[in-house]
C-alpha positions as a printed Julia matrix, in Angstrom:
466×3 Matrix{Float64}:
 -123.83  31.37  -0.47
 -122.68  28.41  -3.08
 -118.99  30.43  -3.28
 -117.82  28.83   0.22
 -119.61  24.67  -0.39
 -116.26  22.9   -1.06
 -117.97  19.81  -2.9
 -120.97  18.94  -0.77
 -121.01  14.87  -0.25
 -124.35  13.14  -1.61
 -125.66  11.28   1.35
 -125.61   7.62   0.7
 -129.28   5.53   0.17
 -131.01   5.15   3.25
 -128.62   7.2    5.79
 -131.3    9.78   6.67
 -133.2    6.86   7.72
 -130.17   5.7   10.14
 -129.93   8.78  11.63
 -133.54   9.01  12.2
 -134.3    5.93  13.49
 -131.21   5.76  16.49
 -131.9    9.56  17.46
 -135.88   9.66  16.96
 -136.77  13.48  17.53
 -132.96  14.32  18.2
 -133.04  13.71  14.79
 -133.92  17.59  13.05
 -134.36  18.37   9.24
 -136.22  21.4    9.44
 -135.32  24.3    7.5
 -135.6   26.89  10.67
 -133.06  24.57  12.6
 -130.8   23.77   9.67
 -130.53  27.6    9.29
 -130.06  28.05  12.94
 -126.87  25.51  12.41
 -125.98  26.88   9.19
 -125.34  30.43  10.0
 -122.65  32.07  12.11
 -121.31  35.62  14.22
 -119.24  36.57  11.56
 -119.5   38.03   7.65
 -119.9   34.54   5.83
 -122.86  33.17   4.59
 -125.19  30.35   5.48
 -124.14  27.3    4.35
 -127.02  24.58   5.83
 -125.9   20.65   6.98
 -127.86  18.02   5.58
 -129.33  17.67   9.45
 -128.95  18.51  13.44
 -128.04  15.7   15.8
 -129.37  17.28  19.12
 -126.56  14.32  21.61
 -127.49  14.03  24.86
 -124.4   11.5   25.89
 -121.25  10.68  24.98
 -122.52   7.21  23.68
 -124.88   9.51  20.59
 -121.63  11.11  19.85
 -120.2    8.06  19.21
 -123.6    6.42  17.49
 -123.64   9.61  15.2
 -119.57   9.16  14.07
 -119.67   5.69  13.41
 -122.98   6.15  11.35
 -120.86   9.4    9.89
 -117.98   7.38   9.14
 -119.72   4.43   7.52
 -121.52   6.71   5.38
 -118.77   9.3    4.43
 -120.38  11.82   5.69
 -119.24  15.2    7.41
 -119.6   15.85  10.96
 -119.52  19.12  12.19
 -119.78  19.75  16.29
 -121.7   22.99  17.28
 -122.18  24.17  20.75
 -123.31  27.73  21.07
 -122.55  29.51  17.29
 -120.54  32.2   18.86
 -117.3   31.38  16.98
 -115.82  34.63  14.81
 -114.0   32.53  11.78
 -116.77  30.13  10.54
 -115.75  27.33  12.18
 -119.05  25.32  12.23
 -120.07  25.43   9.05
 -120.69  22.66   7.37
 -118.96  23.32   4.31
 -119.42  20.0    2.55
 -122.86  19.63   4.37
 -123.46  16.78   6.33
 -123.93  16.76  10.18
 -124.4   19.39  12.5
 -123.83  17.75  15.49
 -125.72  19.87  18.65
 -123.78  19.29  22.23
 -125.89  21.88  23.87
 -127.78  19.38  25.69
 -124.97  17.62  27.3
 -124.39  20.08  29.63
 -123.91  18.99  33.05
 -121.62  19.91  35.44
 -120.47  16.21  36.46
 -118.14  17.24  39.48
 -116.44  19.59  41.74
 -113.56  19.05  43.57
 -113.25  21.54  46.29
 -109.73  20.45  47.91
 -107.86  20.17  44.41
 -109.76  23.69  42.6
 -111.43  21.24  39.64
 -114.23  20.52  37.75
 -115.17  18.02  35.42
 -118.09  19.29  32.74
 -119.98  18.17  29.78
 -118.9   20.24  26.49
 -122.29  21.76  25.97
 -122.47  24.15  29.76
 -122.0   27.64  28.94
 -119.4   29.71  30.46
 -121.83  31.4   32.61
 -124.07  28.85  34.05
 -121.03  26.7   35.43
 -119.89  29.66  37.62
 -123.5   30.25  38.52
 -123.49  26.47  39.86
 -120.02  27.3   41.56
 -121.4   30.34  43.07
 -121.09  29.13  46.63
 -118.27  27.05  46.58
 -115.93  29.98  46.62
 -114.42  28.97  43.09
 -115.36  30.55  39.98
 -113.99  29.61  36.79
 -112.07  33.19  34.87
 -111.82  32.39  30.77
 -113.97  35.08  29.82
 -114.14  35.81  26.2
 -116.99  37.82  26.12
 -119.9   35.5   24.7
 -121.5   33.12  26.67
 -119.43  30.39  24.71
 -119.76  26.5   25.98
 -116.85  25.22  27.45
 -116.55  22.91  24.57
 -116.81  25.25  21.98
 -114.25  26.81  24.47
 -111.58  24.14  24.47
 -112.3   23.63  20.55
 -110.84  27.37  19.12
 -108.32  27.69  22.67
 -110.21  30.55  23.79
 -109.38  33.02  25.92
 -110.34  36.88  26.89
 -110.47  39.84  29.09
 -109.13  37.77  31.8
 -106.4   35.85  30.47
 -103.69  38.28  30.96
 -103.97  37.11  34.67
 -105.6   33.7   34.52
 -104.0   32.27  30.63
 -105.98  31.17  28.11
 -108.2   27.88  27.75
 -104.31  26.07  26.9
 -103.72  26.62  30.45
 -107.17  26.11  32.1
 -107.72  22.4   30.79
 -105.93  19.27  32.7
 -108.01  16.96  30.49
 -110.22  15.97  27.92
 -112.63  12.73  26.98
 -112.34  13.03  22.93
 -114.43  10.81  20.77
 -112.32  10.28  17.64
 -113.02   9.85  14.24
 -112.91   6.03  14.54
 -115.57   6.02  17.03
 -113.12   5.56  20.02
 -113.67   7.26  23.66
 -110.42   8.43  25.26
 -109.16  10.66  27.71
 -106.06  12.74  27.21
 -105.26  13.43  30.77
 -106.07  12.51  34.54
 -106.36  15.63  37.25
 -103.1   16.1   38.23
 -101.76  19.53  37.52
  -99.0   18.47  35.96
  -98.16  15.32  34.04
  -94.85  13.92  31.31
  -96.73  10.86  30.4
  -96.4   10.84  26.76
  -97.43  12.86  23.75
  -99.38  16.18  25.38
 -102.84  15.34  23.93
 -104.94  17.45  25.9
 -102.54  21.16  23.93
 -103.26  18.9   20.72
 -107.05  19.12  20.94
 -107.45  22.24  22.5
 -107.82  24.81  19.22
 -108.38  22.13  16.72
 -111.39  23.3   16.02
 -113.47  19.76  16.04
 -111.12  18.73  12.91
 -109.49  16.02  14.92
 -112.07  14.8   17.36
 -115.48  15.57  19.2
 -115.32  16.7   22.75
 -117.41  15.19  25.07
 -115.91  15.82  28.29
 -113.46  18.88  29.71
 -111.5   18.82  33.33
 -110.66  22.54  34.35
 -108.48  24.08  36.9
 -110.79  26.88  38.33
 -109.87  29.28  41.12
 -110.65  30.32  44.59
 -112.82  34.21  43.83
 -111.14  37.06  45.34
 -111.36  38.68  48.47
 -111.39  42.07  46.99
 -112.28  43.09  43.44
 -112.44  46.75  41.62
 -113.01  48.23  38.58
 -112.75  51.49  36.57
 -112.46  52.47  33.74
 -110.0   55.77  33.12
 -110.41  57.71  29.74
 -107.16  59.27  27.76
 -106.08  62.33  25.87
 -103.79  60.11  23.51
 -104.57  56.39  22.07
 -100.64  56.58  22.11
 -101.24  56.71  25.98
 -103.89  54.75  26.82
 -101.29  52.1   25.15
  -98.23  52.8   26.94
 -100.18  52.72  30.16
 -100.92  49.22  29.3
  -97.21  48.39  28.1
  -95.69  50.19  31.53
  -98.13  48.63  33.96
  -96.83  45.66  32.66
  -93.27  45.75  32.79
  -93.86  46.65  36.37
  -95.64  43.53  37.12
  -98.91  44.63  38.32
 -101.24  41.53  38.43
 -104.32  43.25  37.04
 -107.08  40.51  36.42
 -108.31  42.6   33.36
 -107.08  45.54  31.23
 -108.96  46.22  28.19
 -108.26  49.24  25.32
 -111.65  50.99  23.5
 -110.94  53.17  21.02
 -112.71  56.71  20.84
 -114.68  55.15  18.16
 -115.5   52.04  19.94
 -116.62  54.07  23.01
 -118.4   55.97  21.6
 -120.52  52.72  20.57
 -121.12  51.11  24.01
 -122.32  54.59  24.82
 -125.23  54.11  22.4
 -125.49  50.67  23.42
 -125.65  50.61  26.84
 -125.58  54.27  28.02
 -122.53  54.06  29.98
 -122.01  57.99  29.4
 -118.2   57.9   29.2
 -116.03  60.55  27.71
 -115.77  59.26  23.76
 -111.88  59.6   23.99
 -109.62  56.56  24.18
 -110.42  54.74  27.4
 -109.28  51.71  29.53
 -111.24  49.37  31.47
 -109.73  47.79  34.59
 -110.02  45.05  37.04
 -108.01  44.67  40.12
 -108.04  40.75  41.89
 -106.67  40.44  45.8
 -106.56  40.97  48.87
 -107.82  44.74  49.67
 -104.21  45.64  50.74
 -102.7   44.02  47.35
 -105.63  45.73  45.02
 -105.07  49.22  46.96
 -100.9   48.48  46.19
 -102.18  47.87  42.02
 -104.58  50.58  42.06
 -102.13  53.46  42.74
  -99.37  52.08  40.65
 -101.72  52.32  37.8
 -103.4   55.46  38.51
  -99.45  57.04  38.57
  -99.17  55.56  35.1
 -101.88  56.28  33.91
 -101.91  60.17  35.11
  -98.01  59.87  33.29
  -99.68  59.05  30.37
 -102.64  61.92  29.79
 -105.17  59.58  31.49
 -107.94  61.46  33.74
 -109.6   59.99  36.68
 -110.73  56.81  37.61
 -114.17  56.26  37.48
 -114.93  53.4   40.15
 -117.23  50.41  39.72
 -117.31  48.7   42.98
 -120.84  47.33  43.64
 -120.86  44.08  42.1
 -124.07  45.36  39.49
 -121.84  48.22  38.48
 -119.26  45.72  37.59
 -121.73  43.81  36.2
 -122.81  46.89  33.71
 -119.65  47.51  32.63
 -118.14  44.09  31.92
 -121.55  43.69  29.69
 -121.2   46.48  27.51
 -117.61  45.7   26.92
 -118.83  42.2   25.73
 -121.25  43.85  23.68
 -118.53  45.9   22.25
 -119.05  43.46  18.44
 -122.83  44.4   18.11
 -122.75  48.02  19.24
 -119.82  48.49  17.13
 -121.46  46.65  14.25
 -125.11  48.83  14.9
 -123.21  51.91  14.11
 -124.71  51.86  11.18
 -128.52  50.61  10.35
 -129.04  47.37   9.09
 -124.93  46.6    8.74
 -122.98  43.81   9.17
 -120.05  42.51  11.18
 -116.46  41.51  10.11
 -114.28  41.31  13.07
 -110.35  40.02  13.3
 -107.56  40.11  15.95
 -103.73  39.64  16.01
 -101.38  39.73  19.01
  -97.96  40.81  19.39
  -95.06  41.01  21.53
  -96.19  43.63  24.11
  -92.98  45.84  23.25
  -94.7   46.33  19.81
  -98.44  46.64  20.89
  -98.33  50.04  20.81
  -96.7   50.46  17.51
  -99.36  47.85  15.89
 -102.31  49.46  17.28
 -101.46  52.89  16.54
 -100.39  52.32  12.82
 -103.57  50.14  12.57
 -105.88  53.03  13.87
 -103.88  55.32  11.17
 -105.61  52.94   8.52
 -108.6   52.85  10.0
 -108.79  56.44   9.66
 -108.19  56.59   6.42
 -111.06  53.63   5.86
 -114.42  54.56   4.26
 -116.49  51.92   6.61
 -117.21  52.56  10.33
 -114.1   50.53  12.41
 -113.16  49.88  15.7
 -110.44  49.06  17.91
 -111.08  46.46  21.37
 -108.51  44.51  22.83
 -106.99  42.65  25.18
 -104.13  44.46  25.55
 -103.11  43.02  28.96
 -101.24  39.98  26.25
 -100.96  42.21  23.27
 -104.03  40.96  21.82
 -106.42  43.47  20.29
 -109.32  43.38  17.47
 -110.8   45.24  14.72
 -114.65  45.34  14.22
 -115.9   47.15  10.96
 -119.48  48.03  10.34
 -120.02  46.67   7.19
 -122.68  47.96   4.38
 -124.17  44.32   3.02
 -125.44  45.47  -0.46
 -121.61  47.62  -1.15
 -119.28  44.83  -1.91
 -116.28  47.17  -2.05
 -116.48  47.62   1.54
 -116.07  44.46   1.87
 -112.64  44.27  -0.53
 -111.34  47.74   0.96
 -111.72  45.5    4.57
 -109.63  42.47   3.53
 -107.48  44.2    2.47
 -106.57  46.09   5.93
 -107.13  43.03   7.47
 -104.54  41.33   4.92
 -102.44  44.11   5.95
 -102.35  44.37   9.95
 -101.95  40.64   9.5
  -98.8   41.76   7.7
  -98.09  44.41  10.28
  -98.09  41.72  13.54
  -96.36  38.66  12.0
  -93.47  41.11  10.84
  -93.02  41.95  14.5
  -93.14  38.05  15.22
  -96.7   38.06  16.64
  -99.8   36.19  15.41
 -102.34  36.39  13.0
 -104.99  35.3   15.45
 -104.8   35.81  19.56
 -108.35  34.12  20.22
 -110.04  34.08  17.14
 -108.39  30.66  15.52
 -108.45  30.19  11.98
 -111.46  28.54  10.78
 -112.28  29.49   7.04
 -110.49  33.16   6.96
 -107.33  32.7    8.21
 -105.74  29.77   6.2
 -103.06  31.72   4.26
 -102.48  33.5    6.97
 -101.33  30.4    9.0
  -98.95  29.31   6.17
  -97.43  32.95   5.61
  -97.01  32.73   9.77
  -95.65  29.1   10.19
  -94.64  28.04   6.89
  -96.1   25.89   4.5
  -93.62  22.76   6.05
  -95.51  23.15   9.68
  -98.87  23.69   8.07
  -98.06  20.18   6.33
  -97.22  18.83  10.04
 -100.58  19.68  10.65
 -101.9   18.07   7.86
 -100.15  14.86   8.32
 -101.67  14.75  11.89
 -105.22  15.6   10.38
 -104.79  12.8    7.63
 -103.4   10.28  10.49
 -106.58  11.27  12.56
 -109.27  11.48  10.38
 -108.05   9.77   6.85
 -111.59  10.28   5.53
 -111.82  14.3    6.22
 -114.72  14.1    7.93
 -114.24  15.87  11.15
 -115.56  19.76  10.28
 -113.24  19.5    6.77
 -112.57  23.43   5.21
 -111.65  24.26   8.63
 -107.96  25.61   9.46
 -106.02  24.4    6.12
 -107.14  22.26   3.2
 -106.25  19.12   2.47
């Protein structure tokens, strides 16, 4: 647990006090909470924060910085603890600072396709409130993230290789920075070239730069028709190539995601979708009924080309509903493989030329691996992951892991793709930025950081050292 504290900071005399008499009950010390805060989705260990700031404004964000930044003390923003790399724990302890309760949707502009929210509004309930306006808002990455949590790691999922990524789904932020300061990076227009892009520079920071507060997104009008299936294959070598060919022919598929025979064969214990445990893709077709009818058939061609069987349908909005939900349970039925286990779980992305060559001399590993692996992807943008059922108490697992990890990492950035497609960097992935960019754009970043927050105390540990 100790092995990932950096150098925890000794609070100064009398700051617990502070803190407790601005926020009263917002205030939490408890050990139960502290854990809560402390403890994460993926295979790191708790590491607890001095205390939980619950804010319920944008004006206790800025109370709990400047009482941060006059005591030295780390501040660490936490919305929903769904992120995969560690990114908020609060590795030199400190502040856990709780947006959850500032989560309002604040407006909805019906003629421009908008919304303004608070950071702390999970994915879910805001297109629950847009439910009949006709809108709906796609980033999808599987858990029920916040939208600030969202913004903060550039998140993106099974529907970004029609509707991008967070980076394209944001017009503009209100950031409270390190210095206590409340701006706004951008105004709704949908396009702007006033000045330095702001808005790109805090989106995937990971709350090292600044504390959201306050998130404009485009959102989009929900289609006329929508289908899905989900078609299994003889090959993982076709299942792939499906993807790769639908795409070069330009079919605008809303989603397209890969399961492994593996994989499938762990949403089948999970949620009892009874599908064939062979290499299988799930599909999502956005349009008008002529345009989805035009999509399906091109697909089913390819996919027939390609050893796939039939389509299975899901076109009652429940059925949909089932399937999209086990493939977002695809980390804990993967990880429940095996009793009492636990998760590590990475991604790259590559060029879609090479997806299929990645995936397929990953798998070839994975094989070969003694603990229980999957692949899941989004292979619609080349992006795909690896979740491995992981024996706590057996720390080689654990090295023979990072070490395939260390080497698919390898695999993508020799074929000039990433080391992360959604995941970000957080704690695990720091080399592997410098070994991608290069230790003199790594140092850009750190000059920013320093410029930003000279005192490290925006979630420090997180992306690169400094």
């Amino acid at each position: 647990m100790e092995s990932l504290a950096l150098n925890a900071r000794p609070l100064p005399a009398g700051f617990m006090e502070c803190l407790a008499t601005r926020f009263g009950t917002a205030c939490q010390t408890g050990d139960a909470i502290r854990q809560q805060h402390g403890a994460s989705e993926s295979q790191y260990p708790t590491v607890l924060p001095d205390a939980v700031i619950f804010a319920s404004s944008t004006q206790d964000v800025v109370d709990c910085v400047n009482l941060c930044r006059e005591a030295k003390t780390a501040i660490v923003p936490y919305g929903a603890g769904t992120s995969l790399e560690g990114h908020t724990l609060p590795l030199e302890g400190g502040i856990s600072l709780d947006l959850s309760r500032m989560d309002a949707v604040l407006s909805v502009n019906h003629a421009d396709f908008d919304c303004t929210v608070q950071p702390g509004i999970r994915r879910e309930a805001l297109n629950a409130h847009l439910r009949d306006s006709g809108l709906f808002f796609p980033i999808d990455p599987g858990a029920n993230a916040t939208i600030g949590g969202m913004a903060s790691t550039r998140a993106s999922g099974t529907n970004a290789v029609r509707y991008g990524t967070m980076r394209e789904a944001v017009l503009g932020l209100e950031v409270v920075t390190p210095q206590g300061k409340v701006i706004r990076t951008g105004k709704r227009a949908k396009k702007s070239a006033a000045g330095y892009d702001l808005t790109r520079l805090y989106i995937g920071s990971e709350g090292t730069l600044g504390v959201i507060t306050g998130i404009t997104l485009r959102l989009h009008p929900v289609p006329e028709a929508i289908m899905a299936a989900t078609c299994a294959f003889e090959t993982l070598a076709g299942a792939v190539e499906t993807v790769v060919q639908a795409f070069h022919c330009g079919v605008p598929m809303a989603r397209i995601e890969l399961l492994d025979a593996m994989q499938v064969r762990a949403v089948n214990l999970r949620s009892k979708l009874g599908l064939a445990e062979v290499p299988t893709l799930f599909f999502e077709f956005h349009g008008t009924p002529s345009s989805v009818a035009e999509q399906v058939e091109t697909v089913k061609a390819l996919a027939a080309a390609n050893g796939g069987g039939e389509f299975r349908w899901a076109t009652l909005a429940e059925d949909r509903n089932r399937l999209w939900r086990a493939r977002h349970e695809a980390y804990y039925a993967a990880v429940n493989l095996r009793p009492n286990a636990i998760g590590f779980t990475t991604d790259v992305c590559v060029p879609m030329s090479r997806l299929a060559e990645c995936i397929l001399a990953t798998r070839a590993e994975l094989d070969e691996c003694s603990v229980p692996a999957t692949i899941v992807g989004h292979v619609g943008d080349g992006n795909f992951h690896l979740i491995f059922s992981i024996d706590p108490n057996a720390p080689y697992e654990m090295a023979e892991v990072e070490a395939i990890n260390h080497r698919m990492v390898a695999r993508a950035l020799a074929m000039d793709g990433t080391c992360t497609g959604e995941h970000g960097v957080g704690i695990g992935k720091q080399q592997c930025l410098i070994d991608e960019l290069g230790e003199d754009a790594v140092d850009v970043m750190r000059t920013l950081k320093q410029a930003l927050d000279p005192d490290n105390l925006f979630n420090p540990g997180k992306i690169f050292r400094v």
